[in-house]
Biopython code that builds the backbone (N, CA, C, O; Angstrom):
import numpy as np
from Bio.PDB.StructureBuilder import StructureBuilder

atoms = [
    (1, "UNK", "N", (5.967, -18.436, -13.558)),
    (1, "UNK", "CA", (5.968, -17.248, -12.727)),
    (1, "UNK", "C", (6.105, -16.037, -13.625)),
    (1, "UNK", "O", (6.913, -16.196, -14.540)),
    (2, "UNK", "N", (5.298, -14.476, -13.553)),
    (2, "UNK", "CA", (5.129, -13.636, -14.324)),
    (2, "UNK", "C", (6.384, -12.691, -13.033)),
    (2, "UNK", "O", (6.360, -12.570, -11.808)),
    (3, "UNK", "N", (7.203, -12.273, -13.957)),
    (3, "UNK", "CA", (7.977, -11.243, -13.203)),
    (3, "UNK", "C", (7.556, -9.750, -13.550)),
    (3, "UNK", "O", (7.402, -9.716, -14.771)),
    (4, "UNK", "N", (7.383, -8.885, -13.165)),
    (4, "UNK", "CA", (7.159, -7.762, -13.004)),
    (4, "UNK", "C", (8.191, -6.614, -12.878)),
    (4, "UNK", "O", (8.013, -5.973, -11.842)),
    (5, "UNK", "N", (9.142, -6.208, -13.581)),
    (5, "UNK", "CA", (10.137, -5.457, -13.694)),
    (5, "UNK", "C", (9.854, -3.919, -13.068)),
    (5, "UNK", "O", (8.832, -3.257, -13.252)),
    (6, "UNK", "N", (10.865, -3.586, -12.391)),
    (6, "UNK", "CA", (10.678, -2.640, -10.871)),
    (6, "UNK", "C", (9.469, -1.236, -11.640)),
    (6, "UNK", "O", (8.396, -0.815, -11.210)),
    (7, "UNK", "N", (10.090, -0.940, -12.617)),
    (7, "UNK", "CA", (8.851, 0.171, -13.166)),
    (7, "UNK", "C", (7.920, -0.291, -13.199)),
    (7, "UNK", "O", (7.429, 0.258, -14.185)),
    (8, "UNK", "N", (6.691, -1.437, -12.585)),
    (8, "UNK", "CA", (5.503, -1.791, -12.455)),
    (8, "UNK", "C", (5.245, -1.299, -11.125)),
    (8, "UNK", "O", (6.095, -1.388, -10.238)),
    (9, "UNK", "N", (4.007, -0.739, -10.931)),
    (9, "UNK", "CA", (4.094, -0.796, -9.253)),
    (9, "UNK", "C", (3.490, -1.800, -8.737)),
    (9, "UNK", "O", (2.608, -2.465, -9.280)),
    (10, "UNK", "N", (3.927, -1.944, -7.704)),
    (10, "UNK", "CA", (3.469, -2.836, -6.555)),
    (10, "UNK", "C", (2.026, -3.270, -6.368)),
    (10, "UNK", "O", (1.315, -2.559, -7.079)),
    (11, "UNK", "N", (1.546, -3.875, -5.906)),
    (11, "UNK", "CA", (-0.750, -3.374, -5.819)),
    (11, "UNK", "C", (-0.327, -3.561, -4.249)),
    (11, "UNK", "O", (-1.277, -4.239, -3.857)),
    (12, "UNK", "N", (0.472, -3.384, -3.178)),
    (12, "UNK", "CA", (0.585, -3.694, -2.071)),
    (12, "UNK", "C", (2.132, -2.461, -2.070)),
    (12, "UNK", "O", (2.897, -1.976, -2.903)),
    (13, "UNK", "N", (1.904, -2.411, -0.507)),
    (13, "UNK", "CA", (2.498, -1.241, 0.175)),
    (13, "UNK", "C", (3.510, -2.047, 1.550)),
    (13, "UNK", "O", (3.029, -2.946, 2.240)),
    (14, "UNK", "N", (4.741, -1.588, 1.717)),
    (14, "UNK", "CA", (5.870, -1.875, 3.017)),
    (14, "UNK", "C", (5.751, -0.810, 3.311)),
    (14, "UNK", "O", (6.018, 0.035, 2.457)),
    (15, "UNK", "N", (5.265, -0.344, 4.742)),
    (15, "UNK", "CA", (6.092, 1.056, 5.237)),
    (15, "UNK", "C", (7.149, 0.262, 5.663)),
    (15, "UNK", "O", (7.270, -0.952, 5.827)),
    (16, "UNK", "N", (8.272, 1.708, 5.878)),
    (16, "UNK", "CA", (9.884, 1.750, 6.052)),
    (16, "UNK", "C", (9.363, 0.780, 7.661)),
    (16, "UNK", "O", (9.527, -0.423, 7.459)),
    (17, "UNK", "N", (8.962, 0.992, 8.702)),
    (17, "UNK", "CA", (9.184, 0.154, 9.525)),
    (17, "UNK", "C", (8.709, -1.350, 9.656)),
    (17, "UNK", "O", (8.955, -1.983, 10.682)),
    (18, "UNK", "N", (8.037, -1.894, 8.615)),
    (18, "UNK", "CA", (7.663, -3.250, 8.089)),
    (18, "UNK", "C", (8.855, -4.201, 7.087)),
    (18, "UNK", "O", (8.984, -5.425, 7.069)),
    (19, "UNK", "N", (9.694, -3.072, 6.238)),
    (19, "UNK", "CA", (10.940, -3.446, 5.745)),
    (19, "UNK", "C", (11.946, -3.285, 6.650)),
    (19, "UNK", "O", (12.775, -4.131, 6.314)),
    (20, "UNK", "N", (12.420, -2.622, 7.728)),
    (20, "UNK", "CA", (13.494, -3.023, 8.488)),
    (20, "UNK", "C", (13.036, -4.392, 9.073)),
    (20, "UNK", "O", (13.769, -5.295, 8.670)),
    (21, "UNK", "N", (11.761, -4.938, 10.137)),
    (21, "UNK", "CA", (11.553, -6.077, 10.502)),
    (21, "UNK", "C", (11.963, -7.031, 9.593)),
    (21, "UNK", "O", (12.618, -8.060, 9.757)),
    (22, "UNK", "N", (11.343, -6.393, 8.336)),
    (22, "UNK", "CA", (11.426, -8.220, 7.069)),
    (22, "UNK", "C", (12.796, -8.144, 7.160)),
    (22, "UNK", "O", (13.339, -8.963, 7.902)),
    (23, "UNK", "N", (13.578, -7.228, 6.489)),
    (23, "UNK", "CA", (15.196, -7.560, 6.637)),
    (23, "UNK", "C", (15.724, -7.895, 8.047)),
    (23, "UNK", "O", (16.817, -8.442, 7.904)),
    (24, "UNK", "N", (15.474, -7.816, 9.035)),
    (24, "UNK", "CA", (15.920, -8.163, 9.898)),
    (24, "UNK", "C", (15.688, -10.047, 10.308)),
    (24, "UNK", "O", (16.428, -11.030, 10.341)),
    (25, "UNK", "N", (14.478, -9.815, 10.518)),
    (25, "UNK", "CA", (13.968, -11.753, 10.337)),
    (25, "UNK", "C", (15.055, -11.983, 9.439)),
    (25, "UNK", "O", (16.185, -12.381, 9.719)),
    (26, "UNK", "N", (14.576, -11.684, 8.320)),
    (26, "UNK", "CA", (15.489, -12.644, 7.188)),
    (26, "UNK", "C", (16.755, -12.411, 7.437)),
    (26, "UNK", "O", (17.448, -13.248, 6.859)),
    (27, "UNK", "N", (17.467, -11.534, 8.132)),
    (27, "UNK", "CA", (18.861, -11.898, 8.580)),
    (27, "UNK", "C", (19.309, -13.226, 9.480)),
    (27, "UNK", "O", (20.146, -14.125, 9.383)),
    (28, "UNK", "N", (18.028, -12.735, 10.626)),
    (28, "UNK", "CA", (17.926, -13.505, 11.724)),
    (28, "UNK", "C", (18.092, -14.894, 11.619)),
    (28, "UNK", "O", (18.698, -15.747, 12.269)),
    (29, "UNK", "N", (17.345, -14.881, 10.561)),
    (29, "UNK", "CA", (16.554, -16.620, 10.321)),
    (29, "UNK", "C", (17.417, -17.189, 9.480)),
    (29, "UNK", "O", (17.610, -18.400, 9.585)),
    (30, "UNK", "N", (18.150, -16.379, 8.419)),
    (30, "UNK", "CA", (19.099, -17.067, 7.445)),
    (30, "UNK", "C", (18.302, -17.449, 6.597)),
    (30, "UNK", "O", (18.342, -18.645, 6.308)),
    (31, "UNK", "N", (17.215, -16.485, 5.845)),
    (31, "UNK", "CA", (16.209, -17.268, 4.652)),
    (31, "UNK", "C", (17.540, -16.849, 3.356)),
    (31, "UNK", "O", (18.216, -15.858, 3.076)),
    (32, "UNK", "N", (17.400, -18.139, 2.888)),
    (32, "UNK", "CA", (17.571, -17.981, 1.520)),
    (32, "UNK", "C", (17.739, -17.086, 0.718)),
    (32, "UNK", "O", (16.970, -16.231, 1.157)),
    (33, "UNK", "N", (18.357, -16.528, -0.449)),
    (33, "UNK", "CA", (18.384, -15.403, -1.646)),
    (33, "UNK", "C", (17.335, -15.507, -2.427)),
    (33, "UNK", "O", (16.786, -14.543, -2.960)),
    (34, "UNK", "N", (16.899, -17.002, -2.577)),
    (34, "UNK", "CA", (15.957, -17.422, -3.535)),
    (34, "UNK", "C", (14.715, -17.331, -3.157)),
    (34, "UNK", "O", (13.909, -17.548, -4.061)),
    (35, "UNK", "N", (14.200, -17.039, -1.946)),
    (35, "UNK", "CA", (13.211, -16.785, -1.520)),
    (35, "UNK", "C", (12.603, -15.315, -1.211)),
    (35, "UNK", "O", (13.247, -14.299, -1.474)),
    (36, "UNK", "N", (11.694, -15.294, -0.804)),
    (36, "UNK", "CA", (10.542, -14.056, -1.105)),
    (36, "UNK", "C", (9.851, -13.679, 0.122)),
    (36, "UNK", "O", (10.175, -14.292, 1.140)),
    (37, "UNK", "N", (8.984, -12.805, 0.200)),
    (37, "UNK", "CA", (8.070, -12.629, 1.341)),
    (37, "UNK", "C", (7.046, -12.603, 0.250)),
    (37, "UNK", "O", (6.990, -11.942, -0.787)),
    (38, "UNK", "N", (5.908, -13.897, 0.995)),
    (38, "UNK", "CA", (4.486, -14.306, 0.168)),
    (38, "UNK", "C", (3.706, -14.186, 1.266)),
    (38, "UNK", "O", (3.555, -14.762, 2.343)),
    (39, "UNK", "N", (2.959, -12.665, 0.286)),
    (39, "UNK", "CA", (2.059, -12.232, 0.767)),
    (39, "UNK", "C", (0.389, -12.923, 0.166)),
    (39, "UNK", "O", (0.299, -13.150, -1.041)),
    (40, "UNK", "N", (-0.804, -13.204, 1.055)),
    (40, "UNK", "CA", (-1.747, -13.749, 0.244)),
    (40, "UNK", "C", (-3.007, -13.628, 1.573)),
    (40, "UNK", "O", (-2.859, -12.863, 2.526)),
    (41, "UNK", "N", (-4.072, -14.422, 1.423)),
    (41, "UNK", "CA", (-5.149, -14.803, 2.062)),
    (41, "UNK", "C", (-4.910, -16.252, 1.736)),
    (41, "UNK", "O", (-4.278, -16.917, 0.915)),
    (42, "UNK", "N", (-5.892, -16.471, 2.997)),
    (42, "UNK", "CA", (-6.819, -17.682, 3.179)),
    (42, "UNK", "C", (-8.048, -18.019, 3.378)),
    (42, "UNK", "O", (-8.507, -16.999, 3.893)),
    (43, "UNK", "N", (-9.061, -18.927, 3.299)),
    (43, "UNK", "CA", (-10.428, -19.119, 3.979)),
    (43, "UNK", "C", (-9.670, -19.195, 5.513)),
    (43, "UNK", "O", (-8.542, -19.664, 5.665)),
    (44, "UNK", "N", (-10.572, -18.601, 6.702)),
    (44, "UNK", "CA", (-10.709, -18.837, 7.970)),
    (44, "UNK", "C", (-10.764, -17.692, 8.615)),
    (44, "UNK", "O", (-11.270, -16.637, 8.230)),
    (45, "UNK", "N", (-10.230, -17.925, 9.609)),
    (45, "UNK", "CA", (-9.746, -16.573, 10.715)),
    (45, "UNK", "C", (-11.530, -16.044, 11.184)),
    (45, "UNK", "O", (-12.474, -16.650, 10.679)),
    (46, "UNK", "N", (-11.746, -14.983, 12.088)),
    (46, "UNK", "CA", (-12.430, -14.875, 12.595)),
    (46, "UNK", "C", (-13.700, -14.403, 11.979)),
    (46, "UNK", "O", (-14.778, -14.734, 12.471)),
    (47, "UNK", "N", (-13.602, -13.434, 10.630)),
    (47, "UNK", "CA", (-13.924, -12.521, 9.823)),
    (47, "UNK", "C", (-14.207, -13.011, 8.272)),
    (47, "UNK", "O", (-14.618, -12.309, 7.348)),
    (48, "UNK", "N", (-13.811, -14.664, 8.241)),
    (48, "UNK", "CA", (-13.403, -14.983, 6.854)),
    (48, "UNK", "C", (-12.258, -15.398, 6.119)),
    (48, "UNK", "O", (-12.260, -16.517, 5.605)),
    (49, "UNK", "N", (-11.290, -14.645, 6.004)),
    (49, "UNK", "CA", (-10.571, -14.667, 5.674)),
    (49, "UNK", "C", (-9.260, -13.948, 6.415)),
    (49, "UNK", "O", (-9.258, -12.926, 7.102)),
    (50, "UNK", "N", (-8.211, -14.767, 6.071)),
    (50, "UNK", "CA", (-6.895, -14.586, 7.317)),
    (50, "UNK", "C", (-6.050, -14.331, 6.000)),
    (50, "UNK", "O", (-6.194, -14.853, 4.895)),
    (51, "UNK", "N", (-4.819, -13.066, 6.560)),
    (51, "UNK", "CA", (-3.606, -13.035, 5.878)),
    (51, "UNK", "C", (-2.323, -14.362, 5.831)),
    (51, "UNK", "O", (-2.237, -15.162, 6.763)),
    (52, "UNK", "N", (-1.603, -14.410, 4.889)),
    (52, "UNK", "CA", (-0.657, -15.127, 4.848)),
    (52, "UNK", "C", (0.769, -14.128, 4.587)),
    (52, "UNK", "O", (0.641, -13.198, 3.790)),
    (53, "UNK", "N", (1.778, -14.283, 5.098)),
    (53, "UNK", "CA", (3.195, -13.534, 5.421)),
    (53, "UNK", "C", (3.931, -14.489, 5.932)),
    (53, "UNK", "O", (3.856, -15.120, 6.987)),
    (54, "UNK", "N", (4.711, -14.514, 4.973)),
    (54, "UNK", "CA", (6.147, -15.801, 5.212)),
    (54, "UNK", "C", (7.145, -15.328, 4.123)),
    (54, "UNK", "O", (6.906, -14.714, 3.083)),
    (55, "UNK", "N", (8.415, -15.803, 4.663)),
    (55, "UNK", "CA", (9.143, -16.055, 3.507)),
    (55, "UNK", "C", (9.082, -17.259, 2.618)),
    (55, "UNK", "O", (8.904, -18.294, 3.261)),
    (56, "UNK", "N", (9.184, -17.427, 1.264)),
    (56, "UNK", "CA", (8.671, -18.822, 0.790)),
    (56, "UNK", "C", (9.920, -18.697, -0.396)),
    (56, "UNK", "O", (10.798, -17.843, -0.274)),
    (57, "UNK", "N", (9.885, -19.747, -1.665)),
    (57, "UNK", "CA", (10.325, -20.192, -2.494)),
    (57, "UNK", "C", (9.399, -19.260, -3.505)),
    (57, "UNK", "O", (8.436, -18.770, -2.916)),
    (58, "UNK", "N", (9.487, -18.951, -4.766)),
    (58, "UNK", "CA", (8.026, -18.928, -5.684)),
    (58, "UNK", "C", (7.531, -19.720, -6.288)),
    (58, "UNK", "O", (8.271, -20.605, -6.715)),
    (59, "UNK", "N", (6.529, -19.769, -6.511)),
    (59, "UNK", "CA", (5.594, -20.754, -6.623)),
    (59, "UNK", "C", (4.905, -20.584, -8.504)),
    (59, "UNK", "O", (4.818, -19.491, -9.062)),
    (60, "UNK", "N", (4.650, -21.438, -8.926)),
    (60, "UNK", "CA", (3.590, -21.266, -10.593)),
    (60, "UNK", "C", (2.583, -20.465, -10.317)),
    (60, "UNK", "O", (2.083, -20.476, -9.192)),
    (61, "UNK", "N", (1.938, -19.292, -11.726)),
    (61, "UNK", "CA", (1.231, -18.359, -11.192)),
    (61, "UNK", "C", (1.402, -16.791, -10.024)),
    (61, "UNK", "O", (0.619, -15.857, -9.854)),
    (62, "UNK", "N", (2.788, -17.080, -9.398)),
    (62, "UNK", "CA", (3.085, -16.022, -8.754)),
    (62, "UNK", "C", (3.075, -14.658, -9.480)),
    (62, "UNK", "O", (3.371, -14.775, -10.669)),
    (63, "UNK", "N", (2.845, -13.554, -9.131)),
    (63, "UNK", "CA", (3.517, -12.287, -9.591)),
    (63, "UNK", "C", (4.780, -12.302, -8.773)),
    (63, "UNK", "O", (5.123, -12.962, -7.792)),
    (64, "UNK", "N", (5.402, -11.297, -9.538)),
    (64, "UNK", "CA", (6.699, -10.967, -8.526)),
    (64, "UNK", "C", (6.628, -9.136, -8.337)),
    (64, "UNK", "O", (6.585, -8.249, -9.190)),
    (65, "UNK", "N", (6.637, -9.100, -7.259)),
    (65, "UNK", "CA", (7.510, -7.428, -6.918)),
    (65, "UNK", "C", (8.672, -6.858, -6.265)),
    (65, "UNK", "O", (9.114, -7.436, -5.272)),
    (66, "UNK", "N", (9.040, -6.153, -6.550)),
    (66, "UNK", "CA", (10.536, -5.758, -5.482)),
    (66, "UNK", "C", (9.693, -4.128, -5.219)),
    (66, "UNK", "O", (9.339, -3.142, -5.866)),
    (67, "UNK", "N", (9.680, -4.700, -3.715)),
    (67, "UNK", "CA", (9.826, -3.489, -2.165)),
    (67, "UNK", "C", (10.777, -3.069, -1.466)),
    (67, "UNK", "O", (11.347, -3.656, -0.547)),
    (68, "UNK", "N", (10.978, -2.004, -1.900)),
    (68, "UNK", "CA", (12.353, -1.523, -0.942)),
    (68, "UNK", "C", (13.714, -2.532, -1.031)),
    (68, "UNK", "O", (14.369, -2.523, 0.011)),
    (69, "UNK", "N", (14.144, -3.238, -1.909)),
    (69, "UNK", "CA", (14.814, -4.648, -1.889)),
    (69, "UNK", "C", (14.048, -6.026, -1.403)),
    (69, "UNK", "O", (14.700, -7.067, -1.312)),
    (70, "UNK", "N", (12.802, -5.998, -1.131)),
    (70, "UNK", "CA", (12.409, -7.205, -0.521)),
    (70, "UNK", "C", (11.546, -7.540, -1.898)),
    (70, "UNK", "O", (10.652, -6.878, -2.425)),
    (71, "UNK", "N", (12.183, -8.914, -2.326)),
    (71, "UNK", "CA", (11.426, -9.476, -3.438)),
    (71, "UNK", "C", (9.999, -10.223, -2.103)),
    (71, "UNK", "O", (10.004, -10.868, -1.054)),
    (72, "UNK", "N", (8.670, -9.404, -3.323)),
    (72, "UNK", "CA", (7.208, -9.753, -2.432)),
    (72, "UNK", "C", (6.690, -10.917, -3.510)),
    (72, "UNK", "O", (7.095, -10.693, -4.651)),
    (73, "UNK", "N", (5.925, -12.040, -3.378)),
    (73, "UNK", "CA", (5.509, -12.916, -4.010)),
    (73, "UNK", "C", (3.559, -13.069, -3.802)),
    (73, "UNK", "O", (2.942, -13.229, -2.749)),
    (74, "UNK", "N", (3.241, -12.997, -4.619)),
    (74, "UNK", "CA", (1.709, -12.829, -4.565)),
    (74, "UNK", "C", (0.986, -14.105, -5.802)),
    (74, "UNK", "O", (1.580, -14.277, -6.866)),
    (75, "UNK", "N", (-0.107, -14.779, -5.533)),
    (75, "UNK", "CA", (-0.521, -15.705, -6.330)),
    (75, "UNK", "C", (-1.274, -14.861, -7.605)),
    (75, "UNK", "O", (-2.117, -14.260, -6.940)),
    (76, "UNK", "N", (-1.406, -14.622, -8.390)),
    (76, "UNK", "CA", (-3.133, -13.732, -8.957)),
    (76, "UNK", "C", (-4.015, -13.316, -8.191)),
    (76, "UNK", "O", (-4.285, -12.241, -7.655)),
    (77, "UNK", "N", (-4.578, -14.695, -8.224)),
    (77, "UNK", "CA", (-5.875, -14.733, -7.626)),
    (77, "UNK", "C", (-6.413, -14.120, -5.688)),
    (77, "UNK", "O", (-7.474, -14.064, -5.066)),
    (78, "UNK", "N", (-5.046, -13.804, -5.411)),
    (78, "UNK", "CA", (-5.351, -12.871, -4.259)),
    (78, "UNK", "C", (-5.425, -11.689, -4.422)),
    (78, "UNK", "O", (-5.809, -11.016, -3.465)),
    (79, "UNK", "N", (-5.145, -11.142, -5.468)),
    (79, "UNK", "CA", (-4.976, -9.586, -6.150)),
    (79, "UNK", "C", (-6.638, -8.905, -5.387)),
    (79, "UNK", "O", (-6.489, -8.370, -4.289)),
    (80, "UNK", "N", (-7.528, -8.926, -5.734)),
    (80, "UNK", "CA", (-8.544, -8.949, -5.339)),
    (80, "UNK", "C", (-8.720, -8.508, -3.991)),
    (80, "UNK", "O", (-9.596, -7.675, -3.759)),
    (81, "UNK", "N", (-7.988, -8.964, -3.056)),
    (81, "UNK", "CA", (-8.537, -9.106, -1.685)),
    (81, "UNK", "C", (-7.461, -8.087, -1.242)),
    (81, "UNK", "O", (-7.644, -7.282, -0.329)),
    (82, "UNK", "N", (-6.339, -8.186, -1.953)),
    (82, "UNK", "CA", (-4.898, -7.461, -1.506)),
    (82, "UNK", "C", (-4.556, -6.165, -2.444)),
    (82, "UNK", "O", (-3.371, -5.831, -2.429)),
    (83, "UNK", "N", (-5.237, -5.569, -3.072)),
    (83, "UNK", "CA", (-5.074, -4.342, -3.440)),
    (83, "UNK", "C", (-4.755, -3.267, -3.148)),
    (83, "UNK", "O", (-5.861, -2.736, -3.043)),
    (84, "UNK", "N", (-3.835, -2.292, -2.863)),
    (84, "UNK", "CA", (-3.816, -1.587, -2.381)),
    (84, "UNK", "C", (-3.589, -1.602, -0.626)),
    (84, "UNK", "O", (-3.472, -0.515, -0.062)),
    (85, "UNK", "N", (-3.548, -2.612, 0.010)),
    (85, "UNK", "CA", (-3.154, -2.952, 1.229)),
    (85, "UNK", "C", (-1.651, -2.405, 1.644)),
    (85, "UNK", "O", (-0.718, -2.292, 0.849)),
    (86, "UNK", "N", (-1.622, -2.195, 2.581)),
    (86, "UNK", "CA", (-0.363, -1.745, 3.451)),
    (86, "UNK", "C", (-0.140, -2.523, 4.502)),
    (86, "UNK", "O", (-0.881, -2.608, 5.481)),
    (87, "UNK", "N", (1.008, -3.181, 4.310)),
    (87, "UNK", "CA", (1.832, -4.000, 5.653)),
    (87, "UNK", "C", (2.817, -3.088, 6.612)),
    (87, "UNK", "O", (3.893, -2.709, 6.149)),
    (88, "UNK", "N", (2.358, -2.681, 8.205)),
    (88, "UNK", "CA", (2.897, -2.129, 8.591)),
    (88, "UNK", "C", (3.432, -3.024, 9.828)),
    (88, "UNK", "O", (2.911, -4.043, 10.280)),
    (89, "UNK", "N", (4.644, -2.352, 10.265)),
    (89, "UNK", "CA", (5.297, -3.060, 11.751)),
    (89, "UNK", "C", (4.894, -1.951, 12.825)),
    (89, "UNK", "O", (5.091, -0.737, 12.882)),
    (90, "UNK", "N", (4.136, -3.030, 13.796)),
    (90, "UNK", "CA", (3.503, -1.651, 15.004)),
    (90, "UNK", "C", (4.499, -2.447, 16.295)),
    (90, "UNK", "O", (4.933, -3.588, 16.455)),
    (91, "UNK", "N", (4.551, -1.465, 16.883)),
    (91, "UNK", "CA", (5.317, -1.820, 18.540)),
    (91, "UNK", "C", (4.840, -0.940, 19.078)),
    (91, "UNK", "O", (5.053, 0.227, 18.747)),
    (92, "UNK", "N", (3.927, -1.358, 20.231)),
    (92, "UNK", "CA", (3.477, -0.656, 21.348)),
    (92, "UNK", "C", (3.273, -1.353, 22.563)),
    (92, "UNK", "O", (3.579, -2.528, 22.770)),
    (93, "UNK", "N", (2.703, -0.513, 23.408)),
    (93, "UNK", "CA", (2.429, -1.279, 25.162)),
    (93, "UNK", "C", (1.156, -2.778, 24.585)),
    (93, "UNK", "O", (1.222, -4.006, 24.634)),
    (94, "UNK", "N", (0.615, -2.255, 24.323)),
    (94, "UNK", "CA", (-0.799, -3.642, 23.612)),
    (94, "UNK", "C", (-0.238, -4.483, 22.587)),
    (94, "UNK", "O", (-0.465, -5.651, 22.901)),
    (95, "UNK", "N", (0.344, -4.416, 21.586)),
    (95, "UNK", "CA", (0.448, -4.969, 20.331)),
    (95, "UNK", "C", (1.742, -4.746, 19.713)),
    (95, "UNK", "O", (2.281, -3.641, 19.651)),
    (96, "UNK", "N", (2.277, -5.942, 19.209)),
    (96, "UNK", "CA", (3.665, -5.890, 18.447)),
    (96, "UNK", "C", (3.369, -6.685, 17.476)),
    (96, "UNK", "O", (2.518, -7.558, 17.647)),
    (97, "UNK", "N", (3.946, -6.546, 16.407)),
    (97, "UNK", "CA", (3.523, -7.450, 15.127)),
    (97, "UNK", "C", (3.669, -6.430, 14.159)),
    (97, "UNK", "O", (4.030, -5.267, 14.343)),
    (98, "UNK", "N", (3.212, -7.237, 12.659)),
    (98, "UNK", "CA", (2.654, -6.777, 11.546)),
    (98, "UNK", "C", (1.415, -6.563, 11.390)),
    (98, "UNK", "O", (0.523, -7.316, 11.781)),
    (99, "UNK", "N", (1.247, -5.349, 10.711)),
    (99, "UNK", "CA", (-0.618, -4.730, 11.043)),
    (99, "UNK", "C", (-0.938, -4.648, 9.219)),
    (99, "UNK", "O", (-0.285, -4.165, 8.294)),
    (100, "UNK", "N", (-1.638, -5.032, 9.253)),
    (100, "UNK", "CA", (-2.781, -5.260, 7.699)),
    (100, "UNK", "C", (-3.572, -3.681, 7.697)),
    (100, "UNK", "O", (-4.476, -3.379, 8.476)),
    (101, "UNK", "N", (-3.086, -2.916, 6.796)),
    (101, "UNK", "CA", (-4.160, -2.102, 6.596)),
    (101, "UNK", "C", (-4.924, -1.677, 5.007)),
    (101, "UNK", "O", (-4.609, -0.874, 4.129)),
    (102, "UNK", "N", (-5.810, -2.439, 5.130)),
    (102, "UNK", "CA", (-6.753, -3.449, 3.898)),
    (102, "UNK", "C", (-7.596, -2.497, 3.238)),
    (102, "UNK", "O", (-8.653, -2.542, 3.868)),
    (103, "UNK", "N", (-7.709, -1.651, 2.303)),
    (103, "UNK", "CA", (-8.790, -0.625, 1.830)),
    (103, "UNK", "C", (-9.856, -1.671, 1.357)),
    (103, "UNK", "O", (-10.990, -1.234, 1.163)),
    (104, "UNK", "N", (-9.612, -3.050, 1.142)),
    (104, "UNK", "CA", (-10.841, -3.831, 0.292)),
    (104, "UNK", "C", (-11.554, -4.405, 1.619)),
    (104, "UNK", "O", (-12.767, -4.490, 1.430)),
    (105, "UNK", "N", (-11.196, -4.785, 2.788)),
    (105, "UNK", "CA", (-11.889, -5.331, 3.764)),
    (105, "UNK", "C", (-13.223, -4.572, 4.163)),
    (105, "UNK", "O", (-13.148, -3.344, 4.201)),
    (106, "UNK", "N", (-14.121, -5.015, 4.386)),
    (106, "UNK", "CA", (-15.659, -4.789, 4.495)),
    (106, "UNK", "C", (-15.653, -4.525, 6.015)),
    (106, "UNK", "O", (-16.081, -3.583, 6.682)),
    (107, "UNK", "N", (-14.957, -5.796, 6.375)),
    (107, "UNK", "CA", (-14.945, -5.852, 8.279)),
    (107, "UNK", "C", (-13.765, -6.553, 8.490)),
    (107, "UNK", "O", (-13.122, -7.263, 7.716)),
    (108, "UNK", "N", (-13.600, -6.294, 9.490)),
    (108, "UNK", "CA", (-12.556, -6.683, 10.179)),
    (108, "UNK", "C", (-12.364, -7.625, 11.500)),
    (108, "UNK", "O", (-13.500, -7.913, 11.874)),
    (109, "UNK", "N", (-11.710, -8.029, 12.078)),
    (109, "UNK", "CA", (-12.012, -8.345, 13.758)),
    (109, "UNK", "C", (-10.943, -7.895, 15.006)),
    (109, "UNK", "O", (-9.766, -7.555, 14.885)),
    (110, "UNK", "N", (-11.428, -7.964, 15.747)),
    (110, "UNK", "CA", (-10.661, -7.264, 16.546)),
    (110, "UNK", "C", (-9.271, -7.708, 17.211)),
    (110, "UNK", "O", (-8.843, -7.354, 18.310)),
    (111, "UNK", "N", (-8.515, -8.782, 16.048)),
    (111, "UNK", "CA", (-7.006, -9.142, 16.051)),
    (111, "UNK", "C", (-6.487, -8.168, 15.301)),
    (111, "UNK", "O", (-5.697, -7.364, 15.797)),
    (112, "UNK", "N", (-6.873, -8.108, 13.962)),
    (112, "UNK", "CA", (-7.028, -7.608, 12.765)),
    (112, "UNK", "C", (-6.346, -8.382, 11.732)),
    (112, "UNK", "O", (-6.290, -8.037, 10.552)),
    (113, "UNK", "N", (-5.763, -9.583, 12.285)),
    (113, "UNK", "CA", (-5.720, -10.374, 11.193)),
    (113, "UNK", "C", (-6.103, -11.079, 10.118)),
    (113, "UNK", "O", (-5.530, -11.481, 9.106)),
    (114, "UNK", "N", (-7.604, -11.172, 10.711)),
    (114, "UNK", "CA", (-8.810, -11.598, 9.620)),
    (114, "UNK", "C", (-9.457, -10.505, 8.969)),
    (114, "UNK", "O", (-9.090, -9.368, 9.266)),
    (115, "UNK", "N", (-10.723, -10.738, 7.792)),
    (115, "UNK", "CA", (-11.362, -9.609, 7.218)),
    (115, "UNK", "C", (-12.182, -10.794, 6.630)),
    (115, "UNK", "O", (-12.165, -12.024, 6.693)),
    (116, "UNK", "N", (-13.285, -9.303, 5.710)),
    (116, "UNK", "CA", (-14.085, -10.252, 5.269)),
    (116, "UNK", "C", (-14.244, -9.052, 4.028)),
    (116, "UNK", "O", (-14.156, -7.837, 4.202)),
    (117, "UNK", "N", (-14.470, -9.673, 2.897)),
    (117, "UNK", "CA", (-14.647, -9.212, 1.592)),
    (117, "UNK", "C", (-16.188, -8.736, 0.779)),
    (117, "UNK", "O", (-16.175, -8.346, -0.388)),
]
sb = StructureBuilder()
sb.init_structure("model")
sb.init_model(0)
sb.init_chain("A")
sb.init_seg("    ")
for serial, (resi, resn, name, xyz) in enumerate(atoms, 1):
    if name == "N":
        sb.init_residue(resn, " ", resi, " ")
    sb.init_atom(name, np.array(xyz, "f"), 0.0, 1.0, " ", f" {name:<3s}", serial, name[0])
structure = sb.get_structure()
């Protein structure tokens, strides 16, 4: 695992209301010290490709970042797809969740959880 010491920046973005949720879950849930929020893609989803957001362990190959206190865990090889992205927490009458807002996505779908590259 390559650690990244806090004067590196981030290639990914928490707004302040995406870090109260993560700290809060992770209160909620009782994750671990040793664990992370791993951020990444996958093949699938509607568009191509689907986000991944969990708390996890780290993994070989990870980068590491610290957000606002939230150690973020990223593979390499998603760097690419996750550049510059912003994880936001939305609450409204339609939609509650975490919202992806992706400068590399081409398209999108209308969850917005998927994209396509």
């Amino acid at each position: 695992m390559s650690t990244n010491n806090s004067n590196t920046l981030a290639p990914l973005g928490l707004t302040s209301g995406a870090v109260r949720q993560l700290q809060r879950i992770k209160e909620e849930q009782k994750v671990p010290d040793d664990h992370g929020l791993r951020v990444g893609v996958k093949g699938g989803g509607c568009s191509g490709f689907s986000y991944i957001l969990g708390f996890d362990k780290p993994k070989e190959n990870d980068e590491m970042f610290e957000i606002e206190g939230i150690k973020v865990f990223m593979q390499k090889a998603h760097a690419i797809y996750l550049l510059g992205i912003e994880i936001d927490w939305t609450e409204g009458l339609n939609n509650r969740g975490f919202a992806f807002n992706n400068p590399n996505a081409k398209d999108t779908c209308g969850c917005g959880e998927s994209f396509s590259a």
